[in-house]
C-alpha positions in Angstrom: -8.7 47.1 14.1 -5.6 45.8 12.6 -5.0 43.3 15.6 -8.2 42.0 15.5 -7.8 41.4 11.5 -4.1 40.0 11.6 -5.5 37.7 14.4 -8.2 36.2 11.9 -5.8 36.0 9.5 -2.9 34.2 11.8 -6.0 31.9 13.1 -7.2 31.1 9.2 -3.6 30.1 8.6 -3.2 27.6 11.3 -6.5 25.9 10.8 -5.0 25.6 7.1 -1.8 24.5 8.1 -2.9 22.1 10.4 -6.1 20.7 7.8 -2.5 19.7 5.4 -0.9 18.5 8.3 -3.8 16.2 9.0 -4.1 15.1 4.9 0.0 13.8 5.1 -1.0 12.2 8.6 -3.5 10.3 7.2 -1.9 10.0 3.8 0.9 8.1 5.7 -1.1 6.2 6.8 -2.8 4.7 3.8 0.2 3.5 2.3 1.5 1.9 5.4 -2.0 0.2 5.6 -1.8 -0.7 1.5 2.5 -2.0 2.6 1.2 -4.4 5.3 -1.7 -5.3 3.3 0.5 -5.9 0.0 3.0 -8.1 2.8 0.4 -10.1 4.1 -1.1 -11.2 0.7 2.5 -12.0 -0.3 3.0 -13.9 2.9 0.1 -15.8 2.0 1.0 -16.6 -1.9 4.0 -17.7 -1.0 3.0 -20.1 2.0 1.5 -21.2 -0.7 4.2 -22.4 -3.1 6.1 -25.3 -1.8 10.0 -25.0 -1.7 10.4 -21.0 -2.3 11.5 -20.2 1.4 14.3 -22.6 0.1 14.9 -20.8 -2.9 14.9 -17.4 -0.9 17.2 -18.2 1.1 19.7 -19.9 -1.4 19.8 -17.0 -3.6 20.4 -14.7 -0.9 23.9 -16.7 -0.1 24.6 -17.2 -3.0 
């Protein structure tokens, strides 16, 4: 009897386990989507603004 109950146990554990490891997963994956998305609409603003690629890059040698 006690196999049978530390195998339901053991089995209740890894479908936790792997339930949070599937939450971070997709966690990750939000805020790379909400990164890229944040990029591209800064990208786009400041395609937008003529002469700041200039700027950029003069303040980065200097």
């Amino acid at each position: 009897m006690y196999e049978y109950e530390y195998a339901q146990i053991r089995s209740a554990e890894l479908i936790r386990q792997a339930e949070q490891e599937r939450q971070v997963r997709e966690a990750v994956r939000s805020r790379r989507a909400a990164r890229r998305e944040a990029a591209a609409r800064s990208a786009e603003h400041e395609s937008h603004i003529p002469g700041l690629r200039r700027l950029r890059s003069n303040a980065r040698a200097a």
